[in-house]
C-alpha positions, -999 to +999 in steps of 0.1 A: +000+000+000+014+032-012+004+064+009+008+098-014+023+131+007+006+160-002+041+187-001+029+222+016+018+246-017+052+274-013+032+310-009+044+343-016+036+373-003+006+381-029-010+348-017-018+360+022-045+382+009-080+371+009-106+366-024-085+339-048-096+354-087-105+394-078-069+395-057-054+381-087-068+407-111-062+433-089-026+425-079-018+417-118-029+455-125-013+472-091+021+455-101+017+464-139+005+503-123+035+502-100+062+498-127+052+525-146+050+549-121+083+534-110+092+541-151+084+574-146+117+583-119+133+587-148+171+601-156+190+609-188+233+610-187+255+607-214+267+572-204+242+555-220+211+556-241+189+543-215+177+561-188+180+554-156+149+547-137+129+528-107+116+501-129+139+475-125+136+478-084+091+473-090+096+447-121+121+426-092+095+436-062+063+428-079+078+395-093+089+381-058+057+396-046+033+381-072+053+349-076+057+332-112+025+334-129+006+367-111+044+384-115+047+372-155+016+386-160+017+418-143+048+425-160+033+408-194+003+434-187+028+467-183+048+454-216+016+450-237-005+478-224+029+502-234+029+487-267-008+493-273-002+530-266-002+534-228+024+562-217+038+543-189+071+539-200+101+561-194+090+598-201+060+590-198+071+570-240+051+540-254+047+515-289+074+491-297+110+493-303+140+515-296+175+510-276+157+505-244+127+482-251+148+449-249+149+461-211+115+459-212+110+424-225+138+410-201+115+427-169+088+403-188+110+368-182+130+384-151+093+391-131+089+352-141+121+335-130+119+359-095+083+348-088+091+314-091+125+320-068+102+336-047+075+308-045+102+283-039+109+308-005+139+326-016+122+358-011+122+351+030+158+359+037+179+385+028+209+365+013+181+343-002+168+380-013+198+391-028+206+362-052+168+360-066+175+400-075+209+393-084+195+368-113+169+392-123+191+414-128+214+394-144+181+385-169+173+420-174+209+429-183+213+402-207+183+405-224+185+447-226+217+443-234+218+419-268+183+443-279+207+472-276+234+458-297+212+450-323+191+484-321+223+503-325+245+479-342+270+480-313+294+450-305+294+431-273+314+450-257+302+487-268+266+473-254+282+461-220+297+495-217+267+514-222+241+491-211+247+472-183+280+489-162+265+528-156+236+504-139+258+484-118+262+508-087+223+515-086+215+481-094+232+472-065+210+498-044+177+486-054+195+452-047+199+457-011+168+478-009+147+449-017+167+426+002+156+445+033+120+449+020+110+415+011+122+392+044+104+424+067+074+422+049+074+381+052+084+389+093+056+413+093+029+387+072+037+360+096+028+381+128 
């Protein structure tokens, strides 16, 4: 006689709150609301083409947040909803293309591969915290990165420079900013 055992379903933070379908709706827009306001703390410098902004930090927070699914399609709603003509990217800009947009489509797969860290309760701790960003990041990079070479016909290299290293320091901020957040917020949900 075999005896199956049921394994505990992994929550994230999004799952605490009440009303299954309505919360799901409702947190998929909030999160998709939330990075572009974030979009909208927005900086231009000479060191590269894309501006600096708060999106990365709320594409990160809403994914570990959301978890995989809620977090995917959050961000999936704040990609399409730009495309369609909403003016919730940087500046307030929308539509398809340009030297930043690849960033846009890696907060898409990064807001996935965070939420499902985050499910699997990396999201609790702060070192746990830090690598889940850390991979995001590293997502969001990668993916910004190759659409910038290709937008501007840059080599490896030249796109490195100016897409990913002027982020590194403040990267590194929202990094630890989140890492502080997200375990207080699960100390605080378990009170």
């Amino acid at each position: 006689m075999s005896y199956a055992v049921a394994r505990p379903r992994r929550l994230v933070l999004a799952d605490l709150i009440p009303g299954a379908r309505v919360r799901d709706i409702a947190l998929i827009a909030v999160g998709a609301g939330l990075t572009g306001a974030a979009a909208q703390v927005s900086i231009h410098t000479s060191l590269s083409p894309v501006p600096f902004t708060l999106q990365t930090l709320a594409v990160l927070v809403v994914g570990a947040s959301l978890g995989t699914v809620r977090g995917l399609l959050s961000i999936g709603l704040y990609a399409v909803a730009g495309v369609a003509g909403v003016p919730w990217y940087a500046d307030h800009h929308h539509g398809w293309g340009g030297p930043s947009f690849g960033y846009i489509v890696g907060f898409v797969v990064a807001a996935g591969i965070v939420g499902e860290l985050a499910r699997r309760g990396n999201s609790r701790s702060v070192t746990g915290t830090v690598g889940l960003m850390a991979m995001g990041t590293a997502v969001i990079y990668l993916v910004g990165a190759v659409w910038l070479a290709n937008d501007l016909h840059l080599s490896a290299s030249k796109a490195v420079e100016l897409g990913v290293t002027p982020f590194l320091v403040t990267d590194a901020i929202k990094m630890a900013v989140a890492a502080l957040v997200l375990p207080a917020a699960w100390k605080l949900a378990r009170r």
